[in-house]
C-alpha positions as CSV (number, residue, x, y, z in Angstrom):
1,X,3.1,-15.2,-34.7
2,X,3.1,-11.6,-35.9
3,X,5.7,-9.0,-34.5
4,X,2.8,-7.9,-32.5
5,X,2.1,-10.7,-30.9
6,X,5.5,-11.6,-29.6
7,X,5.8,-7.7,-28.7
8,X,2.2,-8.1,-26.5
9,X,3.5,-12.0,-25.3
10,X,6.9,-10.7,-24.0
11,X,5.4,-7.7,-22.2
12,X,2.7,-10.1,-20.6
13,X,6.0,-12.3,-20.2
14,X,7.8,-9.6,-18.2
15,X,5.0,-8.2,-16.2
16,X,4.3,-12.5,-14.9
17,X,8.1,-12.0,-14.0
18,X,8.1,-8.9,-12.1
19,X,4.8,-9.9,-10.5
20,X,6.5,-13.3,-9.1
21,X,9.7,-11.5,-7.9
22,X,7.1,-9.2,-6.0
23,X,5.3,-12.0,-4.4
24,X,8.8,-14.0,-3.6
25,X,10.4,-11.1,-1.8
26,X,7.1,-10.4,0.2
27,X,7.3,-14.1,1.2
28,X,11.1,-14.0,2.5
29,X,10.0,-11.0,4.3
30,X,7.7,-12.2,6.0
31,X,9.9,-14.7,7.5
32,X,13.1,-12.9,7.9
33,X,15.2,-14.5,4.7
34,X,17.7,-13.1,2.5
35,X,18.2,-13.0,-1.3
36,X,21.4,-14.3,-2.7
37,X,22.2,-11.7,-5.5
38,X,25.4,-11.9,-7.5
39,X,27.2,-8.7,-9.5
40,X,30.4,-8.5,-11.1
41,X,31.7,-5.7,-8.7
42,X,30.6,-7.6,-5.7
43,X,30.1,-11.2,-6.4
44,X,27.7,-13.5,-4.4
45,X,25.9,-11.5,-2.0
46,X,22.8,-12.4,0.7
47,X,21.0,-9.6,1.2
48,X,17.8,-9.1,3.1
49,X,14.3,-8.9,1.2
50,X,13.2,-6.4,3.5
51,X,16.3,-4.2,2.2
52,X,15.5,-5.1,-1.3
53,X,12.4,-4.0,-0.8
54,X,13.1,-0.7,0.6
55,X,15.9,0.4,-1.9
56,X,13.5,-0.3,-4.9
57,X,10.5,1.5,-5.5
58,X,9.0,-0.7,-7.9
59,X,8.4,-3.9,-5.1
60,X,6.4,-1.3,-3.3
């Protein structure tokens, strides 16, 4: 594979991703569930998908 093909794979890697992540948290939505979402600062967390949702722009 040339650079520019892993570069163009990757992107069309990411953008499966994002999509998926889109889909999933519209799903738990629908039906009330929560995410479970770790960070260093705050360790395991379950947070709503509908509050997911509305803090990030991008899932909109």
């Amino acid at each position: 594979m040339s650079d520019k093909e892993i570069k163009e794979f990757i992107e069309k890697l990411d953008a499966g991703l994002k999509l998926a992540e889109k889909q999933m948290l519209q799903e738990k939505a629908l039906h009330n569930e929560t995410v479970v979402v770790y960070s260093e600062g705050a360790g395991i967390q379950h947070i709503p998908a509908k509050q997911i949702i509305a803090e990030n722009a991008m899932f909109q």
